[in-house]
Backbone as CSV, one residue per row, in Angstrom:
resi,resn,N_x,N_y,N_z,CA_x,CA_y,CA_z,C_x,C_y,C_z
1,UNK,22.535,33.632,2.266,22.581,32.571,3.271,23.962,32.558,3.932
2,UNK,23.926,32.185,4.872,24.638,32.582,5.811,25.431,31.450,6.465
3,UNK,26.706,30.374,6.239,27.453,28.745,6.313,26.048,28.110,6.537
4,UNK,25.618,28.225,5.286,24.395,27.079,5.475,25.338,25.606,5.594
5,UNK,24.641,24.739,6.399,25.072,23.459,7.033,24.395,22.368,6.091
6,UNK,22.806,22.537,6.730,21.822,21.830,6.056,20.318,22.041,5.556
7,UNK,20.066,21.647,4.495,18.436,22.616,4.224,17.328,21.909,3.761
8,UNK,16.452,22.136,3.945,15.339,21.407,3.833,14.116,22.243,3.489
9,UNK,13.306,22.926,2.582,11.766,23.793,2.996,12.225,24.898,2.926
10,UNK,12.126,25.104,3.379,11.892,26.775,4.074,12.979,27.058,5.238
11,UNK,13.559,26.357,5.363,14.373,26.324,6.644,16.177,25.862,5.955
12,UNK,17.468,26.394,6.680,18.559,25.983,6.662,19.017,25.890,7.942
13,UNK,19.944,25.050,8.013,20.491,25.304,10.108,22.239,25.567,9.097
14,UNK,22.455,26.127,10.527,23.973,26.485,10.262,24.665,26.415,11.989
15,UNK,25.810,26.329,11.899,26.284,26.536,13.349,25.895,27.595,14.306
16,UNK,25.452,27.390,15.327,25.455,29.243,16.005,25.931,29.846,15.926
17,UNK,26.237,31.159,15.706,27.053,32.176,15.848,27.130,33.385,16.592
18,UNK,28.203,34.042,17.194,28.228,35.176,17.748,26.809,36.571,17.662
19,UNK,26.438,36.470,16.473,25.914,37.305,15.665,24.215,37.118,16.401
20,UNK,24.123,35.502,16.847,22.951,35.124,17.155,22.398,36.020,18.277
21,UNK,23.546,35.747,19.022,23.611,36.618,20.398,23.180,38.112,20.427
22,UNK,23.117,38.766,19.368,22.286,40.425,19.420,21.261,39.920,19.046
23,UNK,20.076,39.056,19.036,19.132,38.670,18.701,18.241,38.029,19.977
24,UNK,17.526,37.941,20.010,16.341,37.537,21.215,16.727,35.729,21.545
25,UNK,17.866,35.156,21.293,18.109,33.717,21.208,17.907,33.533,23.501
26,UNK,18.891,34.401,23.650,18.845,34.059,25.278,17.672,34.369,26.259
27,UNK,16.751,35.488,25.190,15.194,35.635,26.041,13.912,34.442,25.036
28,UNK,14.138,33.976,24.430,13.651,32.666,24.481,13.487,31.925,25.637
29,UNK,14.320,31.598,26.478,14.360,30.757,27.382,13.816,31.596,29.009
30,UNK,13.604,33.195,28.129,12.797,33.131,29.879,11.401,33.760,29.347
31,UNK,10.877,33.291,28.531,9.351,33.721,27.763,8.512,31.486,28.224
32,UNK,7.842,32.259,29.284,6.849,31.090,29.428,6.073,30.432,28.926
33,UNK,6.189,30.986,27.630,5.113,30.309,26.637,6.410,29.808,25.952
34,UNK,7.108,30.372,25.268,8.415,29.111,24.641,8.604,27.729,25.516
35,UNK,8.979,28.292,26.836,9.152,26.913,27.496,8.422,26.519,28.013
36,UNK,7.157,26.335,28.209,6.049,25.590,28.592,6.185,24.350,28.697
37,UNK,6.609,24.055,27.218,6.920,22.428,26.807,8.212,21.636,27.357
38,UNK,9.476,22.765,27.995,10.589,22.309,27.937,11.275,22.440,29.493
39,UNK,12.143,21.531,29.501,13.039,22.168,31.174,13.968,22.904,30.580
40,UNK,13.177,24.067,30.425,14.111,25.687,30.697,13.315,26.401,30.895
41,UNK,13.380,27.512,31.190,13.083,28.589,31.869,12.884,28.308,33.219
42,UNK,13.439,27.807,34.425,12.840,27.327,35.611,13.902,28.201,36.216
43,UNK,15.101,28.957,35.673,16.177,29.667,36.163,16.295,30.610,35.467
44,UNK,16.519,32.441,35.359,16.680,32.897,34.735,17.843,32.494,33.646
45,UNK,17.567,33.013,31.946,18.765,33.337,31.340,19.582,34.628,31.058
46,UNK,20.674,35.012,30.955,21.059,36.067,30.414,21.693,35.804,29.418
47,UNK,22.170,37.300,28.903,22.712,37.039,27.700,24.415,36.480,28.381
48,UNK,24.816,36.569,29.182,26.083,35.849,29.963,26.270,35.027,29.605
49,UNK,25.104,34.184,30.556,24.938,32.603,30.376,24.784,32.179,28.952
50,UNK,24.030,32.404,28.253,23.933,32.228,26.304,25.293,32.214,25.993
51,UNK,26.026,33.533,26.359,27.654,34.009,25.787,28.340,32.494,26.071
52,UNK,28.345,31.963,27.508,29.160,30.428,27.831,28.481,29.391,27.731
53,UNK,27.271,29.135,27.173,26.530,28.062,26.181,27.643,28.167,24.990
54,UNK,27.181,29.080,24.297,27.632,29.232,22.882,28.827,28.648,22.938
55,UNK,30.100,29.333,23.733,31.424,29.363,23.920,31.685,27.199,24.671
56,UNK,30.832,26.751,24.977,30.721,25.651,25.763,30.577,24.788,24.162
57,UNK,29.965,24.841,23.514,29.394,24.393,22.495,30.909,23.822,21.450
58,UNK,31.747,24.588,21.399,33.280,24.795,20.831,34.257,23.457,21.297
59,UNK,34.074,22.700,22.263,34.552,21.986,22.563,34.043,20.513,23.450
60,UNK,32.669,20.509,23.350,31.660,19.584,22.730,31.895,18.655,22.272
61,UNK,32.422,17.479,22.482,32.427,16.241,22.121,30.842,15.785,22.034
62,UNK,29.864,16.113,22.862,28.629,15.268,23.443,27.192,16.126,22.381
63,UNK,27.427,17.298,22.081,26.423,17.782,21.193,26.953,18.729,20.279
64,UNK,25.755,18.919,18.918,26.038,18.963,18.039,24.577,19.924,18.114
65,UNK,25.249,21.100,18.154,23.892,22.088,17.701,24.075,22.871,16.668
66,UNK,22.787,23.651,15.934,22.377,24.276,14.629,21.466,25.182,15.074
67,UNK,21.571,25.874,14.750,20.141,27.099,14.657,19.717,26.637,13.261
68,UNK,18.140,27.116,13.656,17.323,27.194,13.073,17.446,28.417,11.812
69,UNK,17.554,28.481,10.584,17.105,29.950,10.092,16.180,29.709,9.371
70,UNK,15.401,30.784,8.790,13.833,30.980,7.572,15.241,31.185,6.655
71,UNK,14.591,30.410,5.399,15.484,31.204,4.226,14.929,32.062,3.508
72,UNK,14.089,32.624,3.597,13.501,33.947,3.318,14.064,35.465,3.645
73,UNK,14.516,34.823,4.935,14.367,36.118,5.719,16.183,35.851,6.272
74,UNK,16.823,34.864,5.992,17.913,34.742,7.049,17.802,34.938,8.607
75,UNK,16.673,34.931,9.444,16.348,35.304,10.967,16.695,33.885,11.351
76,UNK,17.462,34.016,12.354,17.355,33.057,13.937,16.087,32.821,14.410
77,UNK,15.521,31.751,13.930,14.109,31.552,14.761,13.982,30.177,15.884
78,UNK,15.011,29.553,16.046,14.973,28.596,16.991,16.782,27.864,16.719
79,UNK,16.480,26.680,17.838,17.673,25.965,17.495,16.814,24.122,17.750
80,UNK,18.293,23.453,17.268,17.864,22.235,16.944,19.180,21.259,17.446
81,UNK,19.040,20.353,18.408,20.637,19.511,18.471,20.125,18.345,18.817
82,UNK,21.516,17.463,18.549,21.520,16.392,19.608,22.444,16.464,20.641
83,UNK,21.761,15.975,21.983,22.816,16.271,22.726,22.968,14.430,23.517
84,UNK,23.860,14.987,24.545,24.593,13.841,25.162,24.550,12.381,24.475
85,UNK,25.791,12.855,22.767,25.736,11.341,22.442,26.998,10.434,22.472
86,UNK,26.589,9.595,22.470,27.327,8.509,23.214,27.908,8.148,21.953
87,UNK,28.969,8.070,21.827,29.825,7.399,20.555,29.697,5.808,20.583
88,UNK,29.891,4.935,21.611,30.323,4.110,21.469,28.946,3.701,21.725
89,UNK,28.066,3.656,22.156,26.666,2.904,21.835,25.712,3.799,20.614
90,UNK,26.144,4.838,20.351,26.010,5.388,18.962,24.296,5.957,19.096
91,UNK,24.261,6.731,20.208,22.526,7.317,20.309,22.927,8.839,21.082
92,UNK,21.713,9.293,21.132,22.086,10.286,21.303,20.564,11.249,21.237
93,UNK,19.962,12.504,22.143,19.049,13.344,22.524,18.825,14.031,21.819
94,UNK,17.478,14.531,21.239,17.161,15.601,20.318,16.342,16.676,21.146
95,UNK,16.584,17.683,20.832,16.329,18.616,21.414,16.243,19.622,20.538
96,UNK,15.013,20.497,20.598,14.402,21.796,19.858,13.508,22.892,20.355
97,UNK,13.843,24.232,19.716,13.007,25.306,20.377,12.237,25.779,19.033
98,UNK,11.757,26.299,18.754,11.293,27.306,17.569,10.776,28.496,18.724
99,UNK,12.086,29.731,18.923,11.488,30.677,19.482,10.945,31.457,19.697
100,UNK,11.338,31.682,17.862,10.171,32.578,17.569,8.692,32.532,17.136
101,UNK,8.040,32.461,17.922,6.277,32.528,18.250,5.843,32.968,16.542
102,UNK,6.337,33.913,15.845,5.821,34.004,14.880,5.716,33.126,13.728
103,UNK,6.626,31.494,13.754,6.922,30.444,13.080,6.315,28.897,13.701
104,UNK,5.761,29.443,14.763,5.003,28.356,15.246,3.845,28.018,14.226
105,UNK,3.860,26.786,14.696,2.498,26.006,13.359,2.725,25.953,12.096
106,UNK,4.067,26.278,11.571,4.193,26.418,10.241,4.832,25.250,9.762
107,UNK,5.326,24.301,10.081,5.965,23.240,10.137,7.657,23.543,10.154
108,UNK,8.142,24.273,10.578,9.332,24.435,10.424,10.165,23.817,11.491
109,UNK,9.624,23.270,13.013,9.941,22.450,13.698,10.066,20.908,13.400
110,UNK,8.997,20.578,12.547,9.118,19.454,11.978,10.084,19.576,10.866
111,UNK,10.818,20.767,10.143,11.708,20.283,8.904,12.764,19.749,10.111
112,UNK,13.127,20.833,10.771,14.694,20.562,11.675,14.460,19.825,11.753
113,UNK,13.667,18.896,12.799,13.343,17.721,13.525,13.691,16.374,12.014
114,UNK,13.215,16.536,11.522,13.587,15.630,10.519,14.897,15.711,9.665
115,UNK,15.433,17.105,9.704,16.977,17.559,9.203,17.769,16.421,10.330
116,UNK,17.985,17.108,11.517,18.733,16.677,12.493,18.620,15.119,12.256
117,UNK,17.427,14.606,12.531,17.598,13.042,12.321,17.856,12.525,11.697
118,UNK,18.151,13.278,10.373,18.480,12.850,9.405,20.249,12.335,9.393
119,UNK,20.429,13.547,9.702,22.412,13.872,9.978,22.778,13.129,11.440
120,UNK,22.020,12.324,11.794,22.495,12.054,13.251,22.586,10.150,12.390
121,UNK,21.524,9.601,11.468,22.231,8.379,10.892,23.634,8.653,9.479
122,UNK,22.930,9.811,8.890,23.528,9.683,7.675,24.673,10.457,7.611
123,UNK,24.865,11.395,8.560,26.320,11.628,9.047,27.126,11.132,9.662
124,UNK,26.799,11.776,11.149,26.962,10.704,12.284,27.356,9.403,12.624
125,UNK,26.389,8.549,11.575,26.312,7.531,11.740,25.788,6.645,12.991
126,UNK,24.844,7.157,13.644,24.300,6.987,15.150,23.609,5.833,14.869
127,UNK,22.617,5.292,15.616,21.942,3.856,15.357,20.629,4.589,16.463
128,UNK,20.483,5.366,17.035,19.532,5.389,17.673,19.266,7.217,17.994
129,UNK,18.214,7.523,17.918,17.969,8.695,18.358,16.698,9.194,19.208
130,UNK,16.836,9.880,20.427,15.737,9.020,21.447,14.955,11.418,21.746
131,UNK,14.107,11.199,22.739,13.704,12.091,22.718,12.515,12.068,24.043
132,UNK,12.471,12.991,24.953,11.458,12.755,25.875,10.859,14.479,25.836
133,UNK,9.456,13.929,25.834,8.765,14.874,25.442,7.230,15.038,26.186
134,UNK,7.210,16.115,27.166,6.372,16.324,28.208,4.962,15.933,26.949
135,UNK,4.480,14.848,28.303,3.004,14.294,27.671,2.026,14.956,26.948
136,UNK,1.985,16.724,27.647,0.341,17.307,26.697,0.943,18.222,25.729
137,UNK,2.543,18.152,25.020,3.393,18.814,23.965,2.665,17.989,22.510
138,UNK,1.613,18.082,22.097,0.633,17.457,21.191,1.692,17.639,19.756
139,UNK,2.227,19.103,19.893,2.768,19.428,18.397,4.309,18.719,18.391
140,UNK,5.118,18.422,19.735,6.077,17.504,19.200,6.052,16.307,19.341
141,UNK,4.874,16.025,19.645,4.940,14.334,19.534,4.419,13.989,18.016
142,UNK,3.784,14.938,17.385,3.613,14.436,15.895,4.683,14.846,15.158
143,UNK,4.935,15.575,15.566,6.754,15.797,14.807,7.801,15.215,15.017
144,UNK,7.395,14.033,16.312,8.356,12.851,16.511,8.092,11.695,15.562
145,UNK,6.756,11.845,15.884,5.706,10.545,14.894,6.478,10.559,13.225
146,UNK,6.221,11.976,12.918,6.473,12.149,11.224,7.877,12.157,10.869
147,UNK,8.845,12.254,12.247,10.049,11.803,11.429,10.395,9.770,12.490
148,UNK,9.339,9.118,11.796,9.670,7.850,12.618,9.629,7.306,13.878
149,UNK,9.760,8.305,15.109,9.865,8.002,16.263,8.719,7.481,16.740
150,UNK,9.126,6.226,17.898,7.871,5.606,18.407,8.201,5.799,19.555
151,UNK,6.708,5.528,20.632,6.434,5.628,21.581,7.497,4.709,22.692
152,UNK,8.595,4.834,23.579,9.009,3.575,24.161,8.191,3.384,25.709
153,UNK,7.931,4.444,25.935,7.146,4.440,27.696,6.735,6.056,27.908
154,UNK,6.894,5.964,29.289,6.050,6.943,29.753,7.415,7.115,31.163
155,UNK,7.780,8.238,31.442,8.408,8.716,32.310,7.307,9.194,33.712
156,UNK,7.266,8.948,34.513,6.035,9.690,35.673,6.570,10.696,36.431
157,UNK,5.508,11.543,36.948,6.396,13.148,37.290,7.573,12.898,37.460
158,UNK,8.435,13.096,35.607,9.654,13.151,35.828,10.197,14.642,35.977
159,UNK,9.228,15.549,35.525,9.594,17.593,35.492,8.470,17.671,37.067
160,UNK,9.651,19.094,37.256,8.421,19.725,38.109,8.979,21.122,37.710
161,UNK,7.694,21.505,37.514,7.579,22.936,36.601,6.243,23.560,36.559
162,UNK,6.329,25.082,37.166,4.875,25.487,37.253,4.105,25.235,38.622
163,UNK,4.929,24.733,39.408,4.083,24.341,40.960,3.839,22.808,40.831
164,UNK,3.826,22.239,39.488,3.598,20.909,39.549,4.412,20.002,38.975
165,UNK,4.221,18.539,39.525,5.203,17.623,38.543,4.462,16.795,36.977
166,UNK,5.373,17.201,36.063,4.887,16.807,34.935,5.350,15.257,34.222
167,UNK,4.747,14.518,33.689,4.784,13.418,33.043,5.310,13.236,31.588
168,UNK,6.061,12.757,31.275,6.657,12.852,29.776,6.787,11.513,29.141
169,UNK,7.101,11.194,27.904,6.800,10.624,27.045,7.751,10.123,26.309
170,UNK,8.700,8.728,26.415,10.101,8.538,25.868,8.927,8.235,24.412
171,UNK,10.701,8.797,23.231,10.286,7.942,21.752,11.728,7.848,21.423
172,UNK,11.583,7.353,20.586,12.753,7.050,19.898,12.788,6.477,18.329
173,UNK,13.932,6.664,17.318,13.504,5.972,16.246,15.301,5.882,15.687
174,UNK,15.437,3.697,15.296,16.178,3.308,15.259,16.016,3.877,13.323
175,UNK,17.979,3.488,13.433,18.363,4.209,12.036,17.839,3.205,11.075
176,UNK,17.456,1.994,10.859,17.102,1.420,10.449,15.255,1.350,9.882
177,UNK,14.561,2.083,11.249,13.416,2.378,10.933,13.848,3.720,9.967
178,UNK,13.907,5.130,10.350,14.124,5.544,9.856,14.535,5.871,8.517
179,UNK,15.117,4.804,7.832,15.604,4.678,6.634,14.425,4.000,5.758
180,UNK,13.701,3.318,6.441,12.214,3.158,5.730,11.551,4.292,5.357
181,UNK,11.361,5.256,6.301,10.178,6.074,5.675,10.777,7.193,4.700
């Protein structure tokens, strides 16, 4: 294992690393079936752009990202963060890929998803963790559900993606709920 961070299942996240980058992490984001669910792929990526993500990431006050790994296998199969959080009202965006197609359905989106939220009260110390999630994304809205998150509204063609505008789905789940289940 490889600065494991945090672990849960079948899964550890660790910081990104250089290393990620000889790996399929920046063609994730231009495979149409990865982002179906997400606003990315609407612009090409290269491995460039990945290189000054990564390098952007280093001095980051506002997010806090992890890759995904199998601990089986040590592979990069997605990533997991929160982004734009707000210190002083203490919330903050979750955001996830599982890129690699071969780990889909296995629940390994739901460990992160529940890792991250986890470290965003019990590290962190955040009070709120929110998440908008295009309406017909069936598999992360139960993976919002199972780590606590509730429904707060409905965003209306807030994406346009694909020729059309898409509808999404605020949730959110206070640290306090959270600590119930």
């Amino acid at each position: 294992m490889q600065n494991k961070f945090l672990e849960k299942g079948d899964i550890y996240l660790r910081a990104p690393q250089a290393q990620d980058l000889e790996g399929p992490w920046f063609e994730w984001f231009n495979d149409p079936v990865v982002t179906k669910y997400q606003n990315k792929g609407i612009f090409p990526n290269t491995l460039e752009k990945q290189k000054a993500y990564l390098a952007s990431l280093e001095n980051s006050c506002g997010d806090v990202i992890f890759a995904i790994i199998d601990k089986k296998t040590d592979k990069h199969i997605g990533c997991v963060g929160l982004h734009h959080i707000e210190w002083v009202h203490r919330t903050a965006e979750l955001g996830i890929v599982i890129g690699d197609k071969d780990f889909w359905g296995k629940g390994y989106g739901k460990l992160a998803w529940n890792l991250v939220t986890c470290y965003a009260f019990e590290t962190l110390n955040l009070h709120r963790v929110y998440v908008k999630i295009f309406k017909d994304n069936a598999s992360s809205i139960k993976a919002a559900k199972a780590s606590g998150f509730k429904e707060e509204g409905k965003l209306r063609d807030a994406y346009f993606k694909n020729g059309k505008y898409l509808s999404a789905v605020m949730m959110s789940v206070l640290e306090g709920e959270y600590k119930k289940i």
